[in-house]
C-alpha positions in Angstrom: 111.1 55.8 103.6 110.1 58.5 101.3 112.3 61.1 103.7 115.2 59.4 103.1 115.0 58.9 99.6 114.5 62.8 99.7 117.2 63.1 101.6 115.4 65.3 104.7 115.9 64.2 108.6 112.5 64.9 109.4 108.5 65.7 107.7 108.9 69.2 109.4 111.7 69.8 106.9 109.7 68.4 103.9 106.6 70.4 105.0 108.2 73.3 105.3 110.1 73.0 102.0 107.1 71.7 99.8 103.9 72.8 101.2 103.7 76.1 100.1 102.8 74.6 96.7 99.4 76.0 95.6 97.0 74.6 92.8 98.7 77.7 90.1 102.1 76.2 90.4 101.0 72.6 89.8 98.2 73.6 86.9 101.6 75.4 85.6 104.6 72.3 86.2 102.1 70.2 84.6 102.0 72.4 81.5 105.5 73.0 81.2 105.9 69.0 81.8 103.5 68.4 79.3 105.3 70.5 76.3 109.0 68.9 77.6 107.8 65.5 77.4 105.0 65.1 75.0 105.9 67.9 73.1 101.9 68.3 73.3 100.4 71.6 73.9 98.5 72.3 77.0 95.1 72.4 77.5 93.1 73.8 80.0 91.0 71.9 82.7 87.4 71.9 81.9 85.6 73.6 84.3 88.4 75.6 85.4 87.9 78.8 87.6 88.6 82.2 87.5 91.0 84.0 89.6 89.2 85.3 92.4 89.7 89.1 92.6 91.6 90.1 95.6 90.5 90.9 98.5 90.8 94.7 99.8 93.8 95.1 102.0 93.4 95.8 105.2 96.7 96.1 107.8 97.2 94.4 110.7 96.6 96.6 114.2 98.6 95.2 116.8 96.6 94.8 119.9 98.7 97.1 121.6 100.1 100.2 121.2 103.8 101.0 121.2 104.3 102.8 124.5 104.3 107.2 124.4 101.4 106.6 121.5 98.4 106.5 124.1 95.4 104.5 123.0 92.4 104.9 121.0 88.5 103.0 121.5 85.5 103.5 119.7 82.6 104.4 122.8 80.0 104.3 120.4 78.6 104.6 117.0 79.9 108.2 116.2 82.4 108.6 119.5 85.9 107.9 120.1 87.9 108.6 123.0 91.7 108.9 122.8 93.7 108.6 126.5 97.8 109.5 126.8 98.6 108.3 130.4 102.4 109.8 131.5 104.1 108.9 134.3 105.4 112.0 135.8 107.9 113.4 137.5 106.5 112.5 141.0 106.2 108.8 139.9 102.3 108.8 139.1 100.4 108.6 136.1 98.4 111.4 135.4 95.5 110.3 132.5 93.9 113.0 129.6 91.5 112.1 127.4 90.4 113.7 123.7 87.0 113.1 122.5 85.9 113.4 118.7 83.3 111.9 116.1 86.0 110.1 113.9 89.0 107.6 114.5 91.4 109.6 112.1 89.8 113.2 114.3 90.5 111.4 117.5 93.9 110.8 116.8 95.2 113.7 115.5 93.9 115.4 118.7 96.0 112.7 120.5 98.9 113.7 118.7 98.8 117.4 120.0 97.5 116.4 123.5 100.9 113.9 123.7 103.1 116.7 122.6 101.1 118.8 125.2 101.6 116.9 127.7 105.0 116.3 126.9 106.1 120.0 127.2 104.1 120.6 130.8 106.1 117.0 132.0 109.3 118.8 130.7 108.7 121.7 132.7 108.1 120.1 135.7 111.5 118.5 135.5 113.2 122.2 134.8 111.7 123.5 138.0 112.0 120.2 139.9 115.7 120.5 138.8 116.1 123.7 140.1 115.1 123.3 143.4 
């Protein structure tokens, strides 16, 4: 009943439309409601919290890696290993690994072993090319 006096086909379309409604915005319509109407000033909820502080941001890491980035684990407290797997010229994948103390160490030396590796696979090609 309430759907069609909305004017909405289904819940799914109310939810989506009206859920996102958090305690702020209804402390705040019910001000603003209460100096239209009742030409009353608002007054604050007894009891009412503070705004929590916000929480430190942290970005989401897919689970995988886009592919030609190689991929980095944690081995143990203070060791990282960082592997760049190629497939080469003659089909196969030929594995490297970099070692290091630190994630951010770790993949820097990733970077330069991927453009490494990306040079020798190059030349490969050139002679395979040649022949």
């Amino acid at each position: 009943m309430t759907l069609a006096i909305i004017g909405h086909v289904s819940s799914s379309t109310t939810l989506n439309i009206y859920a996102h409604v958090t305690d702020e915005m209804r402390r705040s319509a019910a001000a603003k409601i209460d100096r239209g109407i009742a030409k009353a000033e608002a007054q604050e909820a007894v009891g009412e919290k503070e705004k929590p502080e916000p929480l430190e941001f942290i970005p989401y890491k897919p689970p995988r890696r886009r592919p030609g980035t190689g991929c980095v684990s944690q081995l143990g407290d203070h060791l990282w290993e960082g592997r760049y797997s190629p497939v080469w010229p003659d089909g196969k994948k030929h594995a490297r690994n970099v070692y290091a103390k630190t994630e951010a160490e770790c993949e820097e030396k990733l970077k330069v072993l991927i453009r490494e590796m990306k040079k020798e696979i190059a030349q490969v090609r050139e002679k395979t090319m040649a022949r």
